[in-house]
VOVO-853843 format. One record per residue (C-alpha): residue number from 1; x negated, y, z negated. Coordinates in nm, 2 decimals. Example, Ala and Ser with C-alpha at 12.3 -4.5 7.8 and 13.67 -1.06 7.14 Angstrom:
   gutor       xx       yy       zz
       1    -1.23    -0.45    -0.78
       2    -1.37    -0.11    -0.71
This chain:
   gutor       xx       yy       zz
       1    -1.46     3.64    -4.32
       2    -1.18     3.67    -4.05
       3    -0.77     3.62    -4.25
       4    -0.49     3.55    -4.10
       5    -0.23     3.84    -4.13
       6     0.14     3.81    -4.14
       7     0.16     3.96    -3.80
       8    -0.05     3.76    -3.58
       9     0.09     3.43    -3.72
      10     0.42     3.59    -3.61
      11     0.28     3.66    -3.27
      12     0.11     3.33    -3.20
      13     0.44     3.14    -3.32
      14     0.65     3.34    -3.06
      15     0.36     3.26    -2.84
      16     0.39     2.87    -2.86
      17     0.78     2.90    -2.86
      18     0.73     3.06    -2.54
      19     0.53     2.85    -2.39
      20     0.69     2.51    -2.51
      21     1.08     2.61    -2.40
      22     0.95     2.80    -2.05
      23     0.80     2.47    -1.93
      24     1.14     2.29    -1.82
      25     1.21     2.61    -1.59
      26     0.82     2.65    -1.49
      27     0.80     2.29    -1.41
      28     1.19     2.24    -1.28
      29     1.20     1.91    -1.48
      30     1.45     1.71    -1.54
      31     1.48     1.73    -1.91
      32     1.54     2.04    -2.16
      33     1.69     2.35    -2.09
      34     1.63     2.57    -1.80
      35     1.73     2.87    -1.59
      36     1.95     2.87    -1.37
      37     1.89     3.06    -1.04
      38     2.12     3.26    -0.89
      39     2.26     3.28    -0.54
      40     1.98     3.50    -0.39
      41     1.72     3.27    -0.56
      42     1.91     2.93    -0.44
      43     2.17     2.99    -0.20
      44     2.53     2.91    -0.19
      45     2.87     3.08    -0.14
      46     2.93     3.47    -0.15
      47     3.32     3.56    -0.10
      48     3.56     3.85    -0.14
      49     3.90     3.77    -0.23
      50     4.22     3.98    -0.17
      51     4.52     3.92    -0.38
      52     4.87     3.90    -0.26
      53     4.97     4.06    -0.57
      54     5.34     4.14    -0.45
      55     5.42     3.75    -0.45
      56     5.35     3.79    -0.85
      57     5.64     3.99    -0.85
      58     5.90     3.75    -0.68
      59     5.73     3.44    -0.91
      60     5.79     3.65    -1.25
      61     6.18     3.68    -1.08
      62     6.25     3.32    -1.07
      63     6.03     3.27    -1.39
      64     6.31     3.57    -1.53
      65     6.59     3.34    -1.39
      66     6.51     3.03    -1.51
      67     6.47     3.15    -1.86
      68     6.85     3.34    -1.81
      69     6.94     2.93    -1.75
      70     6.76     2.82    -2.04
      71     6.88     3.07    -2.32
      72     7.24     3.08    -2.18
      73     7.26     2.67    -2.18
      74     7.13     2.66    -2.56
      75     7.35     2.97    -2.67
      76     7.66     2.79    -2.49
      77     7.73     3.05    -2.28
      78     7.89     2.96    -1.98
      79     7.80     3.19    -1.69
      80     7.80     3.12    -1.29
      81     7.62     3.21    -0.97
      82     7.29     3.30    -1.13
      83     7.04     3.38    -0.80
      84     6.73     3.57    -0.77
      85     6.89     3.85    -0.51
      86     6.56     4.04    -0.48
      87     6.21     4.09    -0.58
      88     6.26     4.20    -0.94
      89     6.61     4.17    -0.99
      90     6.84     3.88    -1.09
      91     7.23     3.89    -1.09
      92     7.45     3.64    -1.23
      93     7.85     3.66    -1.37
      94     8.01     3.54    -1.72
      95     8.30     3.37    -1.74
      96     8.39     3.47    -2.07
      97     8.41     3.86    -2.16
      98     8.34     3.75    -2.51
      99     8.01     3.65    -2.42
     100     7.93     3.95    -2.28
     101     7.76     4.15    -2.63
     102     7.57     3.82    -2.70
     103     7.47     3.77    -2.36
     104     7.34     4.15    -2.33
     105     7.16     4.10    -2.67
     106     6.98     3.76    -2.57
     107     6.84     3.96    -2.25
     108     6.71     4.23    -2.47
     109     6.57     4.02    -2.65
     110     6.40     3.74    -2.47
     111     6.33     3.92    -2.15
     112     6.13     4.24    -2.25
     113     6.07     4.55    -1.97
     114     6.40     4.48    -1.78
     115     6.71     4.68    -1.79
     116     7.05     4.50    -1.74
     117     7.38     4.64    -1.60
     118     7.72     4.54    -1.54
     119     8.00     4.59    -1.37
     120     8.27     4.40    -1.58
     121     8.15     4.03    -1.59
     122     7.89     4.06    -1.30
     123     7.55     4.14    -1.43
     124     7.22     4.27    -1.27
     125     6.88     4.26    -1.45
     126     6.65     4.45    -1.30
     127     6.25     4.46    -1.43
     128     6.12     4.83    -1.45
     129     5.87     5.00    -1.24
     130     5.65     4.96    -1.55
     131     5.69     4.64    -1.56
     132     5.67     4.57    -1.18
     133     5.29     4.73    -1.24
     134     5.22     4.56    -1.52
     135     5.33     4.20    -1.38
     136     5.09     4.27    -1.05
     137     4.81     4.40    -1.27
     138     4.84     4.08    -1.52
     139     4.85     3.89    -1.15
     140     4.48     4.03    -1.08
     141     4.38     3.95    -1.42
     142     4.47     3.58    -1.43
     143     4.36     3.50    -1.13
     144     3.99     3.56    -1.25
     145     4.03     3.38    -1.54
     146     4.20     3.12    -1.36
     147     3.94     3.10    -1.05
     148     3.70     3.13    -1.33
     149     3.80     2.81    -1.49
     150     3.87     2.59    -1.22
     151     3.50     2.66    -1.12
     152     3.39     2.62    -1.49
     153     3.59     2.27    -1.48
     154     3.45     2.14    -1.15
     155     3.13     2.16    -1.27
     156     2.94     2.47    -1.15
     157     2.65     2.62    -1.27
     158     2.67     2.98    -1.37
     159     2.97     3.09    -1.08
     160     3.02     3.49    -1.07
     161     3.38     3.59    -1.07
     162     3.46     3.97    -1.11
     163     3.74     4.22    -1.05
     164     3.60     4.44    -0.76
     165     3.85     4.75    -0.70
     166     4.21     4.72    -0.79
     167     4.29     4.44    -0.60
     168     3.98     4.24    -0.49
     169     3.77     3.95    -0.63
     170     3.43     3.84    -0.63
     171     3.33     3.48    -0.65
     172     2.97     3.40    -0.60
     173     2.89     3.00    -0.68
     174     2.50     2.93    -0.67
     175     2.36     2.60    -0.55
     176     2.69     2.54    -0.26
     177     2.44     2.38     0.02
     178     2.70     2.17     0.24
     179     3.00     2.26     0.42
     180     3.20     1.98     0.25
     181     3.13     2.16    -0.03
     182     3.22     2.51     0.09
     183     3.54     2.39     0.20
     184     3.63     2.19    -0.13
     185     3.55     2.47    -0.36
     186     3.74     2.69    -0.10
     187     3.98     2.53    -0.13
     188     4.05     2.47    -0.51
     189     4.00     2.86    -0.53
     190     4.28     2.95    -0.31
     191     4.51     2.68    -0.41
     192     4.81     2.85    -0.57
     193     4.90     2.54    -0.81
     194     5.26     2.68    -0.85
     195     5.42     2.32    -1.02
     196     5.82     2.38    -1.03
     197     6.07     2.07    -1.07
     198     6.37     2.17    -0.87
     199     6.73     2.04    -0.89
     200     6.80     1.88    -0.51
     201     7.21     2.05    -0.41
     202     7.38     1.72    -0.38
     203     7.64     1.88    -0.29
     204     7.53     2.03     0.06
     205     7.19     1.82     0.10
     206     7.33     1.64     0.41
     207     7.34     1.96     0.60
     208     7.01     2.08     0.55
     209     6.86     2.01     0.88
     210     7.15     2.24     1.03
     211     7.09     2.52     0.78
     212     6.91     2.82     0.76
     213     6.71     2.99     0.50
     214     6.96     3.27     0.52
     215     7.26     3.09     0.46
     216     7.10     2.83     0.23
     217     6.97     3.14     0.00
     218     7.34     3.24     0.01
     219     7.43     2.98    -0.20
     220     7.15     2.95    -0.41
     221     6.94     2.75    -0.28
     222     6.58     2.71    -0.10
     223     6.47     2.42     0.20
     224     6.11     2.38     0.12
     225     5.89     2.07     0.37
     226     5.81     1.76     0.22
     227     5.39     1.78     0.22
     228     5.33     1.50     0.44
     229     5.60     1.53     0.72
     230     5.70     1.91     0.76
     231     5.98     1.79     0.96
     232     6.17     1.62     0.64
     233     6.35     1.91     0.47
     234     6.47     1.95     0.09
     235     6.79     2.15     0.04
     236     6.66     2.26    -0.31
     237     6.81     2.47    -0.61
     238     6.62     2.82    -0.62
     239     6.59     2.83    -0.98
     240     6.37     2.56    -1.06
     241     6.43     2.33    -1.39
     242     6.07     2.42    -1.52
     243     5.75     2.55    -1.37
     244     5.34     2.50    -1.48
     245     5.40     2.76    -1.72
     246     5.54     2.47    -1.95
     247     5.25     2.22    -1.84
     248     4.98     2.16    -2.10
     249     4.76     1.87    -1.95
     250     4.69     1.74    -1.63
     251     4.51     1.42    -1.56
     252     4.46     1.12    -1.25
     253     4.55     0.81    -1.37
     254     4.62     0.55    -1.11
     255     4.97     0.41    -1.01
     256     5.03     0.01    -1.01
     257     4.88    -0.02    -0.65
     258     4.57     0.16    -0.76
     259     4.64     0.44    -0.58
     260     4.53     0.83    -0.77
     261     4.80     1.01    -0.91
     262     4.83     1.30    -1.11
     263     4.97     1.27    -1.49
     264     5.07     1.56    -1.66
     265     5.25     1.66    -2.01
     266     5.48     1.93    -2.11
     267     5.44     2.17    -2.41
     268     5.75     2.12    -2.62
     269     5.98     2.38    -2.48
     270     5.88     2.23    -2.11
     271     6.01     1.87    -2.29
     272     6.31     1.95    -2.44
     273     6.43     2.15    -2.13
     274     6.32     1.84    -1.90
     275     6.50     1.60    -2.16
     276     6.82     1.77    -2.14
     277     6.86     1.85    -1.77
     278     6.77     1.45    -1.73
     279     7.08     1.36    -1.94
     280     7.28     1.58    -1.72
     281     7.18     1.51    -1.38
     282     7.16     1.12    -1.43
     283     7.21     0.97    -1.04
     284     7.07     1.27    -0.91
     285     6.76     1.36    -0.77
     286     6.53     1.60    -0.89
     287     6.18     1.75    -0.66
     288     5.85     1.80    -0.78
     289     5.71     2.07    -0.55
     290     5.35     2.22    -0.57
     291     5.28     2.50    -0.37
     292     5.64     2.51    -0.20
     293     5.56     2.15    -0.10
     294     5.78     1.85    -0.22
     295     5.60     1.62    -0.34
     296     5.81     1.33    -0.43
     297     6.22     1.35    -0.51
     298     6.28     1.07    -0.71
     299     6.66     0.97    -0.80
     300     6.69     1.00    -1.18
     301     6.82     0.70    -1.38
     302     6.76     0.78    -1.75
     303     6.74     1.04    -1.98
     304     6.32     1.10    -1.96
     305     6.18     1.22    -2.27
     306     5.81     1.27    -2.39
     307     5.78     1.52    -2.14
     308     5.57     1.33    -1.91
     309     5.56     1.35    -1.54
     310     5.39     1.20    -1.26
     311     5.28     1.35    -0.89
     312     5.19     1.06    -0.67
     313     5.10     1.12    -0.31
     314     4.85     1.00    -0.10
     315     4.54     1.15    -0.26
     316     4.14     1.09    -0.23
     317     3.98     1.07    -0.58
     318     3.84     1.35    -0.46
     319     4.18     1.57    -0.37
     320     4.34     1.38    -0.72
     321     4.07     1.57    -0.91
     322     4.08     1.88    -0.78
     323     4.45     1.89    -0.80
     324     4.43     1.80    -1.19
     325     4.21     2.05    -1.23
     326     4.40     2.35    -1.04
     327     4.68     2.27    -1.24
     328     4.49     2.22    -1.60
     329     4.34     2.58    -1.57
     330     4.72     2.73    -1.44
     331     4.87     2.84    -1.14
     332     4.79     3.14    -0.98
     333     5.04     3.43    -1.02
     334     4.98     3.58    -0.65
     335     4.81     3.37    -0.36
     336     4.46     3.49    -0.29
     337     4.30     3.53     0.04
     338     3.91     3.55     0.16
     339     3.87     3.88     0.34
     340     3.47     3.79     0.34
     341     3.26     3.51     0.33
     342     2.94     3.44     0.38
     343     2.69     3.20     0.28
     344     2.30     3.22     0.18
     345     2.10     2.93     0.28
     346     1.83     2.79     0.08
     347     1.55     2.87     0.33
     348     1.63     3.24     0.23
     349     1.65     3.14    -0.13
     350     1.33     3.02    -0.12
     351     1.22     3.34     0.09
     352     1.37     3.57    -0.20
     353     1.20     3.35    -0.46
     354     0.86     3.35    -0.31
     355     0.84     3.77    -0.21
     356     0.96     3.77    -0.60
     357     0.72     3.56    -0.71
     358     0.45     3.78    -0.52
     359     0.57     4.09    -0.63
     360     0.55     4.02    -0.96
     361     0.17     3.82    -0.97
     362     0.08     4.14    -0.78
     363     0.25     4.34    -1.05
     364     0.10     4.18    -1.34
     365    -0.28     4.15    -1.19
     366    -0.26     4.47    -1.10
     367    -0.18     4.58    -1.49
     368    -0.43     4.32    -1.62
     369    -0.73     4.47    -1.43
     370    -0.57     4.88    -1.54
     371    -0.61     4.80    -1.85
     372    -0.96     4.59    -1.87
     373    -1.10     4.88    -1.66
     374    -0.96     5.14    -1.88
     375    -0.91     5.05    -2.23
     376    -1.20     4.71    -2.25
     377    -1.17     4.48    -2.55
     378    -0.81     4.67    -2.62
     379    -0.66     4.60    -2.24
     380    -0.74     4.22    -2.26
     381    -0.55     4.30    -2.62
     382    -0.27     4.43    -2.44
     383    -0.26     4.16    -2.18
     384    -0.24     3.90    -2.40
     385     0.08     4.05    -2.57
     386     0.19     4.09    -2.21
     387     0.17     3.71    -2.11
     388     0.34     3.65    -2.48
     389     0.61     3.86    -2.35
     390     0.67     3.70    -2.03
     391     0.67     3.39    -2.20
     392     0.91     3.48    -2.43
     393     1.20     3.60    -2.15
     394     1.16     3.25    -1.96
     395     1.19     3.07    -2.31
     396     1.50     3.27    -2.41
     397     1.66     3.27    -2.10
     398     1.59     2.90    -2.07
     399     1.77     2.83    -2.41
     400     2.06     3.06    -2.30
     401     2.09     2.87    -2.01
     402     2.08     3.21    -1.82
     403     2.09     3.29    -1.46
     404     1.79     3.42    -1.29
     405     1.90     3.68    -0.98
     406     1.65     3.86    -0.78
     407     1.75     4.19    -0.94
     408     1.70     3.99    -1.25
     409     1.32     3.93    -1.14
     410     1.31     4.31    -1.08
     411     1.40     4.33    -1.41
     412     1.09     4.11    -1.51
     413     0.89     4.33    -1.29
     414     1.00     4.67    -1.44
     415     0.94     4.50    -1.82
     416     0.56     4.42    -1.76
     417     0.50     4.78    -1.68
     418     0.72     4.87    -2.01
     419     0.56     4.62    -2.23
     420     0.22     4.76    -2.12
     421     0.32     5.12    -2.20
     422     0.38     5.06    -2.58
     423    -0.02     4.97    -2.60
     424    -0.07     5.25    -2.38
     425     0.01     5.46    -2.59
     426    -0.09     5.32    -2.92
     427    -0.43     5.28    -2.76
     428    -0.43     5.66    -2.68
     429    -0.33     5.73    -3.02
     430    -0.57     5.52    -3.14
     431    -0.84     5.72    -2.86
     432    -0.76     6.05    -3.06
     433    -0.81     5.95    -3.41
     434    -1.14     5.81    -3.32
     435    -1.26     6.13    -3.13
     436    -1.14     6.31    -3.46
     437    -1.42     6.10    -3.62
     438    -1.18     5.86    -3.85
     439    -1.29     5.52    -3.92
     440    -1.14     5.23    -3.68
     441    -0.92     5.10    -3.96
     442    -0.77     5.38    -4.03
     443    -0.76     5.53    -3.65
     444    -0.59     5.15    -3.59
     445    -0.36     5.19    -3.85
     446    -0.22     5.56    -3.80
     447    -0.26     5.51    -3.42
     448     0.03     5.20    -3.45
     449     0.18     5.42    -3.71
     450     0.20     5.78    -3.45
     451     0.30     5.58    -3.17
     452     0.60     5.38    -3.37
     453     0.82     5.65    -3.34
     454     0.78     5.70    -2.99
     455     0.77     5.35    -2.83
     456     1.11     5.28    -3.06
     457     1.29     5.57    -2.92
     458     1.18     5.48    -2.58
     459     1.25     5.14    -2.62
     460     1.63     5.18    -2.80
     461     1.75     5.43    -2.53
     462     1.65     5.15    -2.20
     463     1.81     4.86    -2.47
     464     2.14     5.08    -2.50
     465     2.15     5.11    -2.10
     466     2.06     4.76    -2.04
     467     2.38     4.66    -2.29
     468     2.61     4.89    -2.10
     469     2.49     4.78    -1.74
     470     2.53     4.40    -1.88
     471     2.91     4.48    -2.06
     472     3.03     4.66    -1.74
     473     2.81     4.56    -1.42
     474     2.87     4.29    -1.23
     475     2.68     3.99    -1.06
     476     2.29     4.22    -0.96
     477     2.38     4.43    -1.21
     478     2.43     4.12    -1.51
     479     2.07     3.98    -1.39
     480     1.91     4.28    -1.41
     481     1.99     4.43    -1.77
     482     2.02     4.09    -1.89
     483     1.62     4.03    -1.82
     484     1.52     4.38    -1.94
     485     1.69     4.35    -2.25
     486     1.54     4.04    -2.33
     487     1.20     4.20    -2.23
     488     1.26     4.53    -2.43
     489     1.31     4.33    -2.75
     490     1.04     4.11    -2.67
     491     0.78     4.34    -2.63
     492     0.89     4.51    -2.95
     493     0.78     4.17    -3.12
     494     0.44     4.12    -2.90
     495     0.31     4.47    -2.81
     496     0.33     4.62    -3.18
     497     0.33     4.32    -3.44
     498     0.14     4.11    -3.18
     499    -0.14     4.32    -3.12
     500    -0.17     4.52    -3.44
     501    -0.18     4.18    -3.59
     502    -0.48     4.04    -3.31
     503    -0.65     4.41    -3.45
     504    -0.63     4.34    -3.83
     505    -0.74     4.01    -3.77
     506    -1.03     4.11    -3.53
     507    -1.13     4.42    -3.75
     508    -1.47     4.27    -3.93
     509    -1.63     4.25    -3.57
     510    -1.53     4.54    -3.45
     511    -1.89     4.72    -3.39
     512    -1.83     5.11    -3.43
     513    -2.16     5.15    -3.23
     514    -1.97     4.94    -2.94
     515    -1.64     5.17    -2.90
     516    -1.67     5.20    -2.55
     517    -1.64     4.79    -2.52
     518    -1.37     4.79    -2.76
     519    -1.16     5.08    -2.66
     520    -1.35     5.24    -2.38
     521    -1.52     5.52    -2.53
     522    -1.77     5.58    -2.71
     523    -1.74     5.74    -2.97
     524    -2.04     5.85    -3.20
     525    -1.87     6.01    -3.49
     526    -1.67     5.74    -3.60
     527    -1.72     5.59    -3.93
């Protein structure tokens, strides 16, 4: 009488797993978890993005400035003239030469990798060439994350974006079909989001029209368009009050005509510093620019506290939301810029999908029929650990939610020949012992036994490569160890328990007379 083993109710639970959480992606319902498909499998938008990384310098200058303003206000230090004179380097004069040891501390202190000079009561503070580097590096690096989560927060499936080179990016976003779409997802990529609430200069506002950048940078100041009629000019204090650094939400909300507006909150430095400049500057006007555009420049007649602000503009929903999310997942350090776009239509998706699909049905009949021809009852053995396998990626890729690229089918492709191989060569091993004359238990039994060794070596030195080309590759290179992995361990679990389990539990009708139909030989000698 035929018993269960361990191992083959280990194989046949994988099995139905398989099966059961691979429908949803077989099918393409509605309902459960599937896999995603790539952009070579779907279409959508392939871009490379250059960075402007030098404007991360000039944007960590003013950020340097405005924190000068901040610490000098709350230590009561009264100073004057404080500009941005260059990229990197901010000068500014005491008033008091008592202040000058404090003030020299505070900068050590609270502005790390700059150097600060003087000559008597007017000061320089330079940022090092280290830091310079450093700043335009950090620049690269957030503005993946950033692009990253804007993406993530509009709702995309799976988008790629990588560091290519020292200063390049790659966004892929799968399933981009429309050129609305392209545009608005262009769009919020390349957005800067650089928030700032600037003081207005009261005091020479009336002459801005007249002025020049040149002279209005002499005394401080910046003349920046209003965003819906570039002919109105702001006459605007360089050093802004407080920029999206101090931002910590940003929402729509609609204003009491029912019109979109954008509602965001300050963390509590951001507040107290937007408080205090408030109490100060009550009957003045203060800007709220995005992107070097004024937005609105309201007159302020309170104290505001709370720190809670309000853009309101003329928005879509649509614009309103997108805003509110560029600014939720931060600005961008340095502006980026597409050097190459391109996009993949769906009828080549489907083209990609369909030569994938064919290579691999040709792939796997091909390996079904080998081993029948070759190795009888023991290839249909093999095969049916095979289809366990391929079960078993679609299920646990399906679960991950995991994106399926056409190097990732390749990936699929290579792992049926692998997962074959193990029973190759435990059926060869198996071959031997039986030509040796051993019985077929104990030829099944040290022939999974022999070929351990082997097919674990084999199989731990592709796993280790597939980890290293999923922890450093990018986009192809994800897809590709990604499925491999998943097959390798996989057919560790289906090609030796599986099938040494479908052996134990087939061993009482194995006919030693009939070798040749269970293993294709025949072999007279065995016991």
């Amino acid at each position: 009488m035929k018993t269960l083993n361990f191992r083959i109710v280990l194989f046949a639970f994988a099995l139905i797993f398989g099966v059961v959480f691979s429908i949803p992606s077989l099918t393409q319902s509605e309902s459960g978890k599937k896999i995603t498909l790539g952009l070579d499998l779907q279409g959508g938008l392939h871009m490379l993005l250059g960075i402007k990384s030098d404007v991360a310098i000039e944007s960590r200058t003013k950020s340097i400035a405005a924190t000068l303003k901040y610490i000098f206000d709350d230590e009561e230090i009264i100073f004057d003239d404080l500009r941005v004179a260059d990229a990197g380097i901010v000068t500014f004069e005491l008033l008091d030469k008592d202040d000058v040891a404090k003030a020299t501390a505070l900068a050590k202190k609270e502005i790390p990798g700059t150097v600060l000079t003087h000559d008597g009561l007017k000061f320089t503070l330079k940022m090092t060439p280290e830091e310079m580097a450093r700043t335009k590096k950090n620049a690269i690096k957030q503005a993946v994350d950033t692009i990253r989560n804007r993406l993530n927060e509009f709702g995309l499936a799976e988008p790629t974006v990588a560091k290519q080179g020292e200063d390049k990016i790659l966004v892929e976003v799968p399933g981009i079909k429309t050129q609305a779409d392209e545009q608005r997802i262009r769009e919020l990529i390349a957005r800067a989001a650089h928030l700032q609430l600037m003081a207005v200069d009261e005091e020479r506002a009336a002459r801005v029209m007249s002025m020049n950048p040149n002279e209005a940078k002499s005394y401080g100041d910046v003349i920046l368009p209003d965003v819906y009629n570039e002919s109105q000019k702001y006459l605007l204090r360089a050093i802004p009050v407080l920029d999206g650094s101090m931002l910590t939400d940003a929402k729509v909300g609609f204003d009491q005509s029912n019109q979109p507006v954008i509602n965001f909150t300050l963390n509590g430095q951001g507040t107290k510093i937007f408080g205090d400049f408030t109490v100060k500057a009550v009957g003045k006007r203060m800007a709220v620019v995005l992107d070097n555009k004024v937005y609105s420049a309201p007159v302020i007649r309170e104290r505001i506290g709370g720190g809670r602000v309000q853009i309101s503009g003329s928005f879509t929903l649509n614009e309103a939301h997108d805003l509110a999310i560029a600014l939720r997942s931060g600005a961008l350090l340095a502006p980026v810029y597409v050097m190459e776009k391109r996009s993949v239509g769906p009828s080549l998706g489907a083209d990609n999908i369909k030569a994938s699909m064919m290579a691999l049905i040709l792939g796997f009949v091909l390996v079904v029929f080998f081993m029948i021809l070759y190795y009888g009852m023991a290839g249909i053995i093999a095969n049916a650990a095979l289809v366990g396998n391929l079960f078993l990626i679609l299920a646990i890729m399906s679960l991950f939610g995991a994106t399926l690229t056409l190097p990732g089918m390749a990936g699929i492709v290579l792992t049926v020949g692998m997962a074959v191989d193990a029973n190759v060569i435990i059926n060869e091993r198996i071959r031997e012992l039986l030509h040796e004359g051993k019985s077929v238990a104990k030829s099944i039994e040290e022939g999974y036994d022999k070929a351990f060794t082997a097919i674990l070596d084999a199989n731990v030195t592709t796993l280790i490569a597939a980890v290293v080309l999923w922890a450093y590759g990018t986009g192809p290179l994800k897809g590709f160890a990604l499925t491999m992995g998943i097959g390798i361990l996989a057919s560790m679990l289906t090609a030796i328990v599986g099938t040494h389990g479908i052996y134990q539990w087939l061993l009482p009708k194995i006919d030693r007379k009939r070798l040749g139909f269970w293993f294709g030989i025949k072999t007279e000698g065995a016991k």
